[in-house]
C-alpha angles and dihedrals in degrees: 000000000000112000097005099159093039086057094044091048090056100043087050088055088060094053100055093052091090098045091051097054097046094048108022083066102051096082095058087057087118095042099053086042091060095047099045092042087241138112126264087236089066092039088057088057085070081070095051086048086050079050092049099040094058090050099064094028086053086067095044097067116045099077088036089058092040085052107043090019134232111318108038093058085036094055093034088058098049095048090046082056094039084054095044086050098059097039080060088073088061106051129115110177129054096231085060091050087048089049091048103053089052080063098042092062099040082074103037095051087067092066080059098050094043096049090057098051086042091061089053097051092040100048138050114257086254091060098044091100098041099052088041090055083055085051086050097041092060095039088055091052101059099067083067093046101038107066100046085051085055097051099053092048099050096041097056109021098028136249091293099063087067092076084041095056085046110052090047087051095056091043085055085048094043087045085052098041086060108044098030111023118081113243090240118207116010121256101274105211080201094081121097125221096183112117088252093057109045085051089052096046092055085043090059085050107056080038087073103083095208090065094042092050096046102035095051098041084054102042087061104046088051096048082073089076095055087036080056103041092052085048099045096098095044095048087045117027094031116025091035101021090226107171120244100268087046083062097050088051102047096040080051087051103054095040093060086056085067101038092052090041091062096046093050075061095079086047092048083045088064085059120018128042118241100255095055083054095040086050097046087047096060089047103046088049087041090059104037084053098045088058097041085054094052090040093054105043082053101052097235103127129078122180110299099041080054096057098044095057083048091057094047096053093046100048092057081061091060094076086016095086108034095053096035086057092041092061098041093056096047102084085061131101109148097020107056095120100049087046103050084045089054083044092062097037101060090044095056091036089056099044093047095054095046087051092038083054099069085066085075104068126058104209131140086215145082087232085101095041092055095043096056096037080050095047095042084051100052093042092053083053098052093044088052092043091044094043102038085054090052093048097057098177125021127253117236107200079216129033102240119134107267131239133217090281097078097002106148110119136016089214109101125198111192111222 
């Protein structure tokens, strides 16, 4: 393909826009507090309403971008963030800045959902893994970049400037979507946008068992990575009394696990289809948290053994997601967009609910932090196994002859 790497780059820039706007803002907590008269505690609920609002975004636009198709909702989406980031400047109580970022991610979320069904349009079904480790690859990396991006503009330019710094971005990324980036799959005036249909047409789409199966079983294996990174403080500074700068290290540490984990992903790919990765990945974080579980209600890991099993876990999920997403998308023709939409959704609704589920015990220990990264784990295993045993032979959306990537029958049904 012409430009591959250009297009890559780019969609890889969309991806990260949410993930900018979610972590380049957490260290000016403070500092927002102070100037709305509020506590840091209500100004982080302006990050539960971002969370909210690219739930529900994430199942607006699939049929929108299915419909009209890639660029115009696409385009919609970042203007409405560029829009809710400025009015951010301007507000002086906490309850409008909580209301702003929902909106804020109401249109960000559509640069997400875009950038999946793109890779589907762009790419042939064999490369759909590889491209969206890329994707991964960029998105993980932003956590790392973000807050220390945070911390210099705010530090020297003041809170504000972070929704500066972000709407230009998004406006950079909108300027290069439209002269760079291929439109993707033409506008379908098939699709419906009544209430009914929408509803029908996600309903066709949870009624097609491969994506079930795949999209479930990833999105809880990877709901161990958000379950960890909201437990991350407690586990370190407070459990193990690591300094700060402990803490930095060893935070840096484990997330390039996973980053290089999810980059060995495009090597294993030459040689091994995604379902046997994505296979060996569940099993390898459904081990490492079953022992850190026992370990830890025994009593048995300091520090070290701990992090080992950590990294372990993190880095199967690594290859775990993208393949696990590849494989779910690829029955699809009309529907990409829908389906890509559903396949965030249920990633982000999952995970939410396993971190928000530390909320419900009340314990000075890990012993909570193991039992659900265990259980999300496990349950990501039995969905895959289940599910993996109902499909028998994979469906193809076209009827090419397919490579390694998602090699696992000879036998083709067209969709």
């Amino acid at each position: 393909m012409k430009n591959r790497n250009l297009i890559i780059a780019i969609l890889g820039g969309l991806s990260t826009i949410s993930p900018f706007a979610i972590d380049m803002y957490l260290p000016a907590f403070p500092e927002i507090a102070t100037a709305l008269h509020t506590t840091p505690a209500k100004v982080a609920l302006s990050l539960s309403s971002y969370f909210a609002g690219i739930a529900a975004g994430q199942l607006c636009y699939g049929p929108l971008l299915d419909r009209w198709g890639r660029k115009l909702p696409l385009y919609a989406g970042l203007l409405v963030f560029i829009l809710a980031s400025l009015a951010c400047l301007f507000a002086q109580r906490v309850e409008t800045l909580i209301g702003l970022r929902f909106l804020q991610a109401l249109g960000g979320c559509a640069a997400q959902v875009a950038a999946m069904a793109l890779v589907r349009d762009l790419f042939p079904v064999h490369e759909t893994a590889k491209v969206i480790s890329l994707l991964v690859l960029v998105i993980s990396v932003s956590p790392l970049l973000a807050p220390s991006i945070g911390v210099m503009i705010a530090t020297h330019l003041g809170w504000q400037w972070l929704f500066i710094v972000l709407a230009a971005f998004v406006a950079i990324m909108m300027a290069l979507t439209r002269q760079l980036l291929p439109s993707g799959r033409a506008p379908d005036e098939r699709i419906s946008l009544r209430p009914a249909a929408i509803l029908r047409n996600y309903g066709k789409v949870l009624r097609e068992p491969q994506f079930l199966t795949f999209a479930l079983s990833g999105a809880f294996a990877f709901s161990g990575l958000l379950v960890y990174v909201a437990s991350s403080p407690l586990i370190f500074l407070e459990i193990f009394q690591v300094t700060q700068k402990q803490f930095g290290l060893i935070f840096a540490g484990l997330s390039l696990g996973f980053i290089g984990s999810n980059q060995a992903n495009v090597l294993l790919l030459r040689k091994f289809s995604s379902e046997q990765i994505l296979r060996g990945a569940l099993l390898a974080e459904g081990l490492a948290t079953l022992l850190l579980l026992v370990g830890t209600t025994a009593g048995w890991f300091g520090l070290t053994t701990t992090l080992i099993l950590l990294f372990i876990a993190l880095a199967s999920l690594g290859p775990a997601y993208p393949n696990a997403a590849a494989l779910a998308l690829v029955p699809f023709e009309r529907n990409i967009g829908s389906a890509s939409a559903l396949l965030g959704f249920l990633q982000i609704g999952v995970a939410g609910l396993a971190s928000a589920s530390l909320g419900l015990f009340n314990s000075p220990t890990m012993l909570p932090v193991a039992a659900i990264f265990m259980v999300t784990a496990w349950i990501g295993l039995t969905i895959f196994g289940i599910g993996r045993k109902y499909l028998g032979q994979l469906r193809y959306a076209t009827p090419e002859v397919p490579l390694k990537a998602i090699e696992t029958t000879s036998v083709h049904v067209v969709d």
